[in-house]
N, C-alpha and C positions, 0 to 999 in steps of 0.2 A: 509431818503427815502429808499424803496425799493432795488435800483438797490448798487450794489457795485460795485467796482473794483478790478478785480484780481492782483495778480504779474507776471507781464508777462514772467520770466523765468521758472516758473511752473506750467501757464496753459495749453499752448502749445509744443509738441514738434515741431522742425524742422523747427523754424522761419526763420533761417538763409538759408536757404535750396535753390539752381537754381532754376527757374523754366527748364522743359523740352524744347528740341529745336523742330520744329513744325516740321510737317510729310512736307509742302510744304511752302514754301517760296517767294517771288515775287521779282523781279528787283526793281532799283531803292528805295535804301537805304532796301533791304530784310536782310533775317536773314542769318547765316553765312554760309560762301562762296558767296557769293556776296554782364433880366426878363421877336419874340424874344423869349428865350425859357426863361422864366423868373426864373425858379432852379438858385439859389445864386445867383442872382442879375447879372448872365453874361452878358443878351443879351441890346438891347433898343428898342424903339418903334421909331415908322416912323410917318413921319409929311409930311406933306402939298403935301399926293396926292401921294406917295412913301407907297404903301401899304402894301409890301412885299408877302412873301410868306410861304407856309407852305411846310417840306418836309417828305417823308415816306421813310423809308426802308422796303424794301421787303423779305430780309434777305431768299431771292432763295438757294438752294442747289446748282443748278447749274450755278450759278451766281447771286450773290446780286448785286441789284440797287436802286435808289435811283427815288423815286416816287414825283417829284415838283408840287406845284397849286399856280397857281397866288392868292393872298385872296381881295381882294376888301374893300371898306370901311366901307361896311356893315358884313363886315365877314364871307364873301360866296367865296367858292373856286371854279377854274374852273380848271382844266389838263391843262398843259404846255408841260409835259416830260418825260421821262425817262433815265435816266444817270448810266451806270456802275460802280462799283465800283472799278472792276478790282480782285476783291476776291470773295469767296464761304459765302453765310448764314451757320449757324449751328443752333445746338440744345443741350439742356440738356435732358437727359434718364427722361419719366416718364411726361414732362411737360405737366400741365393740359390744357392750352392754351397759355402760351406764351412759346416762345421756351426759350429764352433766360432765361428767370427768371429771369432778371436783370429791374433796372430802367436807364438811360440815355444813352442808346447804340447808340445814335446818339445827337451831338450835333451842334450847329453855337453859332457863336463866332467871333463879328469883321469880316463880311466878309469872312469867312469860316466855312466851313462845314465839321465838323468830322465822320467818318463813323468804326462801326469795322464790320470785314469779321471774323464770328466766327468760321467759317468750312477752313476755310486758317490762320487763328494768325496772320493775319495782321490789320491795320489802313490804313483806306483811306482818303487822306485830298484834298479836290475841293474849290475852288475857288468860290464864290457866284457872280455872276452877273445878278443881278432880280434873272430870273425864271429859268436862265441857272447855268448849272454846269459846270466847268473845274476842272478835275482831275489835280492835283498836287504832286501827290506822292502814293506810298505806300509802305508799311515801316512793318517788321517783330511786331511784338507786343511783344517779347519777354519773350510768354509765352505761354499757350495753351487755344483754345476759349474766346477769349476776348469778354467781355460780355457788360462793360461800361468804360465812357470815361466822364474826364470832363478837364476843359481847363480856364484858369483865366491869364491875360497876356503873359506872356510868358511860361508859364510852363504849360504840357498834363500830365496826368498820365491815367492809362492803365490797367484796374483790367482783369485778367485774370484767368477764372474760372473754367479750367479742370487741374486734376493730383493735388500737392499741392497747387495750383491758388497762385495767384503774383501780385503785384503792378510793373507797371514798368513807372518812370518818363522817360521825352522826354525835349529837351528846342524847342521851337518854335521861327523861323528867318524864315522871308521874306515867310512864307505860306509851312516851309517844315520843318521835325521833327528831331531831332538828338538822341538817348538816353543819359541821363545819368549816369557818374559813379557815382556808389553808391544810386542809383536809385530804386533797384530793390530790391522788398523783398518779401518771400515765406511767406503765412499764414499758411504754414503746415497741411493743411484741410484733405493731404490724402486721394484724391479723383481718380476718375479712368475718363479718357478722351474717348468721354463725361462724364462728372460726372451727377450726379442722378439729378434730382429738386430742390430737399430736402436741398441738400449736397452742392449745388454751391451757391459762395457768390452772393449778390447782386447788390451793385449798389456802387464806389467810388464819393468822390466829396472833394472839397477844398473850405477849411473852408472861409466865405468872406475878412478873415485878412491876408489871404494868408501864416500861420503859421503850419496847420495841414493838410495833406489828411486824412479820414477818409474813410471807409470800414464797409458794414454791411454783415453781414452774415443771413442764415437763422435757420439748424440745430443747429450750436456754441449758437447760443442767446447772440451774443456778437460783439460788434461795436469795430475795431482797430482803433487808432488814432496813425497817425505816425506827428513827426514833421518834418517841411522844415527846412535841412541846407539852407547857403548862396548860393550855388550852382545849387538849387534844388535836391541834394541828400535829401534821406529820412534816421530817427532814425533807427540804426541797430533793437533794438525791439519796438515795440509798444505798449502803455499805451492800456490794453483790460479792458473792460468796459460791465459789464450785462446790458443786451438792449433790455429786456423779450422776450416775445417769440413769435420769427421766427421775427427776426425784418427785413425788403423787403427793401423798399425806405424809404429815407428821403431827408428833405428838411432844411434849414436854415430859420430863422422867426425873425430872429435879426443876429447881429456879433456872437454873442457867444453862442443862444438860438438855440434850433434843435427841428423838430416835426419828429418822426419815425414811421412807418407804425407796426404794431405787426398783421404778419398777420396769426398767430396761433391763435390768442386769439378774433380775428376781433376786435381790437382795433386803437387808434392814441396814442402819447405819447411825452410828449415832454420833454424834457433836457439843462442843463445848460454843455457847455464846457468848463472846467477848464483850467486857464491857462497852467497846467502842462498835460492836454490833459485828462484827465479823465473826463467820462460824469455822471452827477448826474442829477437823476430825481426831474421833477418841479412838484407836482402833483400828482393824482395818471392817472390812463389810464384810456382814456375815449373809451367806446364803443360803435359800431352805429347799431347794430345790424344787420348788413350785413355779408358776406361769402368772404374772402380772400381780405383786402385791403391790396394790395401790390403797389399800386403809391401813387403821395401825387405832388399835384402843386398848385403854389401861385399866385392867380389872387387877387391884390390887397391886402383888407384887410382878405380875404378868403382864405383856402386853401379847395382845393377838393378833396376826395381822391377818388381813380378806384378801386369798391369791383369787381374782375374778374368771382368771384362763383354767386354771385346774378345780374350780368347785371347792375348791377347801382354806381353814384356818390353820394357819400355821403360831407357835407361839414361840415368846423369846422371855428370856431375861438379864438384868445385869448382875453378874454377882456382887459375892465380897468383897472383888479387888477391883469394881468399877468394868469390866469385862463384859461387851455384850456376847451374849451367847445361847445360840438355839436348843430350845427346851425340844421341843416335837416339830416335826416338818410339817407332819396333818396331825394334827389337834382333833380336827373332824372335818368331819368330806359333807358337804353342806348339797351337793348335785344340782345347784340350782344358778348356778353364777353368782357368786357371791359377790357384794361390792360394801357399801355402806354399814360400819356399826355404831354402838350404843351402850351404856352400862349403867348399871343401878343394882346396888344393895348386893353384889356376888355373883348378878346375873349378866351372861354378853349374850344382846341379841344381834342378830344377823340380816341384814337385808339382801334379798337375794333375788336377782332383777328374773332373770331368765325361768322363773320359775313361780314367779309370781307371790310368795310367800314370805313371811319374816318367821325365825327358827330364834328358840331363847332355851341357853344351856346355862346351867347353874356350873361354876368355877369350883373344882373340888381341888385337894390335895393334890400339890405338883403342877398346880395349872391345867389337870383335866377337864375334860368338858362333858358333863350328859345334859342330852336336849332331854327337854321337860317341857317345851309345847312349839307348837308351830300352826300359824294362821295362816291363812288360803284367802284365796280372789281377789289379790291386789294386783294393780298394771302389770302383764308382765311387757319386757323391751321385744318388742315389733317395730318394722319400719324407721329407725330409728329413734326409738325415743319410748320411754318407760319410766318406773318409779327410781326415785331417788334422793335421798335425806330421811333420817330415824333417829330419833333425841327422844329422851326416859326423862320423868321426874321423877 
């Protein structure tokens, strides 16, 4: 195939490298001196009348919050709430519509809800109960604009994407985060905080074996795979991996199978994860002919991906003979900038910066899509910087 793997002692410098310590800090474990969202199979579905709910961040300058909707069984959401984070939103320099650049800046997980405050470098962790939020913590992120966040038993990890951006693990007891040693590793990007669009990583996640965290970037064109000690410490360097270009989100599609977003090229792409962590392409990339697909969600046997430049959802699948392959180019024309998604129970909902609104389409036969609600008056992206991250229980 295509893709290679480098030697990770000479493609990067300054692997080994801190991340910086953040301009502001928060109490309550701060920095020093004091499938349900169906992405690798975390979350589950609700049964008998337990409908859950859907949540937004709003990722404010002047204070990020967290936007709840009751969802019903027909998969129409109503307002419930509004819940603080207790941190600041941020941004990357340049972003076209989503601020963050990232995919999974908000996650649930078991009854919790992770949030990061990109404009403070902290994690917010609440407590889910229905529609309501309880704050539980907040906690340094140990490193600068934390961007995504994913979480698999007991272990968080924390990609942080301003100055040289950083992975930093956490263990998870009783709904509150501790860091790990040995936890924490610089991807050496060499970036300036805020860092550019272009230039800041994308999105971490943990592999469903619970073996590798993995990391995409978008300028690098190159995916890190760190392995998990016993401890949840991470590999001093990471096996880097070409992952074409401008690889955004991805997603898991099997244990060891990966679909990637290439959204320089408006492609999908998918990969095999080696056991020694190296990713080798399945395939060649298939394209949909759309403008910036930068997310990617798996509603059943579908995945959907969010082109942000043309307003629409495009959707894919793998067949019978392991083949990825374009179902529809637009699935549905969403008109609003589409970036961020989410799933629960059959339903993908859509976050859609530029327009201020989240739209939720119930998945029919063939991986069609009919919307069946959509909510109004959340941030839209001005001036740089708007809503961004949407996780279902």
């Amino acid at each position: 195939m295509k893709r290679k793997t480098f030697a990770t002692a000479v493609l990067l410098a300054g692997l080994t490298g801190v991340g910086a310590v953040p301009g502001l800090a928060f109490a309550d474990g701060g920095g020093p001196g004091y499938r349900n969202d169906d992405r690798g199979g975390h979350g589950h579905h609700h049964q008998d009348g337990d409908d859950g709910a859907v949540f937004v961040q709003t990722n404010k300058a002047e204070g990020n919050t967290i936007k709840v909707y009751d969802r019903d069984e027909d998969g129409r959401l109503s307002p419930r709430g509004e819940f603080e984070t207790g941190g600041l939103g941020g941004f990357t320099v340049g972003a076209p519509g989503d601020a963050l650049a990232s995919q999974g800046s908000l996650r649930y997980h078991d009854g919790l809800l992770f949030a990061v405050n990109a404009g403070s470098n902290t994690v917010t962790v609440f407590r889910v109960d229905g529609t309501k939020l309880h704050r539980l913590q907040v906690i340094w992120s140990h490193g600068l604009l934390p961007v995504s966040i994913d979480v698999r038993d007991d272990l968080v990890y924390v990609l942080n994407a301003g100055g040289e951006g950083s992975v930093q693990g956490f263990h998870l007891r009783k709904g509150r985060l501790s860091p790990i040693e040995g936890a924490h590793r610089s991807l050496g990007l060499h970036n300036g905080n805020p860092p550019a669009f272009m230039t800041a990583p994308a999105q971490v996640e943990i592999d469903p074996e619970g073996k590798f965290v993995l990391v995409s970037t978008k300028a690098a064109n190159v995916m890190f795979t760190y392995r998990i000690g016993r401890d949840g410490e991470l590999s001093r360097n990471p096996v880097i991996s070409d992952a074409g270009n401008t690889p955004f989100g991805f997603t898991f599609d099997t244990e060891d199978t990966l679909l990637v977003t290439e959204s320089g090229s408006n492609e999908v792409s998918r990969f095999e994860l080696e056991r020694d962590g190296r990713l080798d392409q399945i395939g060649p990339s298939v394209p949909n002919g759309q403008q910036a697909p930068c997310w990617i969600q798996q509603v059943g046997d579908y995945f959907f991906v969010a082109n942000a430049g043309s307003s629409t959802i495009s959707s894919y699948k793998v067949d019978e003979h392991g083949k990825l392959v374009l179902v529809k180019a637009v699935a549905a024309d969403t008109g609003g900038g589409s970036i961020d998604l989410t799933a629960a129970d059959g339903f993908l909902y859509v976050q859609n910066a530029a327009a201020g609104n989240v739209q939720g389409y119930e998945v029919g036969k063939g991986g069609s899509l009919h919307l069946v609600t959509e909510v109004h008056g959340l941030p839209k992206f001005e001036n740089g910087i708007g809503m961004e991250g949407i996780a279902a229980s």
